[in-house]
Structure formats: C-alpha cells, structure tokens
Wavefront OBJ file of the C-alpha trace (Angstrom):
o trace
v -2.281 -69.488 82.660
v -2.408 -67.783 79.579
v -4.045 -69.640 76.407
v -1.785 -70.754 73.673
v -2.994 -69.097 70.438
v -4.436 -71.653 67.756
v -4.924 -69.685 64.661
v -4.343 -66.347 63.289
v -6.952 -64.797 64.594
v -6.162 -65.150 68.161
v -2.515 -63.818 67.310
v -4.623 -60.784 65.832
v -6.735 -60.185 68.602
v -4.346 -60.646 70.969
v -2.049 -58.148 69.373
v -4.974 -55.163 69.299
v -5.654 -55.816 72.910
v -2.237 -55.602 73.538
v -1.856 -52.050 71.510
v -5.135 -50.701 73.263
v -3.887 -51.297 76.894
v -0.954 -49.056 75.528
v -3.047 -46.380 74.577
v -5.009 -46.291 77.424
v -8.057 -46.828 75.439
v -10.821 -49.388 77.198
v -13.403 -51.491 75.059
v -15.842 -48.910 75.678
v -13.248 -46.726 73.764
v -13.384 -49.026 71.272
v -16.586 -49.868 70.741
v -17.581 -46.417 70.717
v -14.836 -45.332 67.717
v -16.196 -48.612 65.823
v -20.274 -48.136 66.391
v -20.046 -51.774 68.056
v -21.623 -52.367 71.566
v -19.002 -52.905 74.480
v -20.483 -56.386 74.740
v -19.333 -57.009 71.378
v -15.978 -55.733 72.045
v -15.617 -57.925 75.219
v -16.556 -61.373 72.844
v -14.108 -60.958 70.498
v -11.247 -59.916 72.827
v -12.131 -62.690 74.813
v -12.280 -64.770 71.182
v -16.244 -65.903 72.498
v -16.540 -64.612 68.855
v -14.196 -64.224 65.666
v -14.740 -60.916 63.910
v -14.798 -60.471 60.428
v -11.771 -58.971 58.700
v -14.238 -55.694 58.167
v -14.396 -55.622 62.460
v -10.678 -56.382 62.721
v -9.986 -53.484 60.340
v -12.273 -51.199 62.104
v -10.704 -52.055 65.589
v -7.261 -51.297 64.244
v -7.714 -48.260 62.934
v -8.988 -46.931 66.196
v -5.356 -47.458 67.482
v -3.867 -45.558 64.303
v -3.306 -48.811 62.192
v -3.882 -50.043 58.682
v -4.619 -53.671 58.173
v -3.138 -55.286 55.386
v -3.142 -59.168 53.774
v -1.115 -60.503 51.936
v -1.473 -64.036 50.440
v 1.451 -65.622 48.942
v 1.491 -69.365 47.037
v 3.325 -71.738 49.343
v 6.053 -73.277 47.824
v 6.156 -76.817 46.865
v 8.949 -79.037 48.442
v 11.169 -79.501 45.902
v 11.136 -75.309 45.136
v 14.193 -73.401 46.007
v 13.805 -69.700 46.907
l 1 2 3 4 5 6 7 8 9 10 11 12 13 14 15 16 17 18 19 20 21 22 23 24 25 26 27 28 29 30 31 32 33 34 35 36 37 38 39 40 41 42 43 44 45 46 47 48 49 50 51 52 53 54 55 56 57 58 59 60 61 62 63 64 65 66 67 68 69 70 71 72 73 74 75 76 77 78 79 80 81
C-alpha cells in the first residue's frame, strides 16, 4: 500500500524518484552526481530523512531540473482575486 504524502516534501521526493526511474539513473547515480553517499540517497527517498532545500536542489539538477520557490501571501477570507 502506498503511503499517503503528508507534507511537501514527500510530494517532492516522491516526484524526483519518480523522474530518476525514468532516466534510468539508480541512487548510486545519484549520489555519485551529488557527492552524497548511496546510504544517504536511500534515507531521503525512503523520507528516513528530509533533505535540505540545498540536497533537493542538488538531486534535481542531476535529472536536468531547476528548483524554484515561490512564496505567495495567502489571502484573507474576505479577499477577492
């Protein structure tokens, strides 16, 4: 059964893993492109541990991407758009 994601993170993570079994690419693959140990790899893609923004940025662009954030107010209840 597949875990529901609970934050943003997971969503993240899930997404790369998703993108490297694409490419073909294995966490050794990965590790080796970002200088972190396999080990390493295997924690966060198994969200043991949540990586930095710096790691998720580093994982990325060893599938060809460019992380970007964007934070935008809410808006208040009574706000139209």
């Amino acid at each position: 059964m597949k875990k529901e994601n609970n934050n943003i993170t997971d969503e993240v993570v899930d997404y790369l893993i998703e993108l490297r079994k694409e490419e073909q690419m294995t966490q050794q693959d990965i590790a080796d492109a970002t200088g972190m140990k396999r080990a390493n790899v295997a924690r966060i893609e198994s969200k043991k541990y949540t990586p930095t923004l710096d790691v998720i940025r580093r994982y990325a662009e060893c599938l060809g991407l460019e992380v970007e954030v964007s934070l935008k107010k809410k808006l208040e209840k009574d706000e139209t758009i």
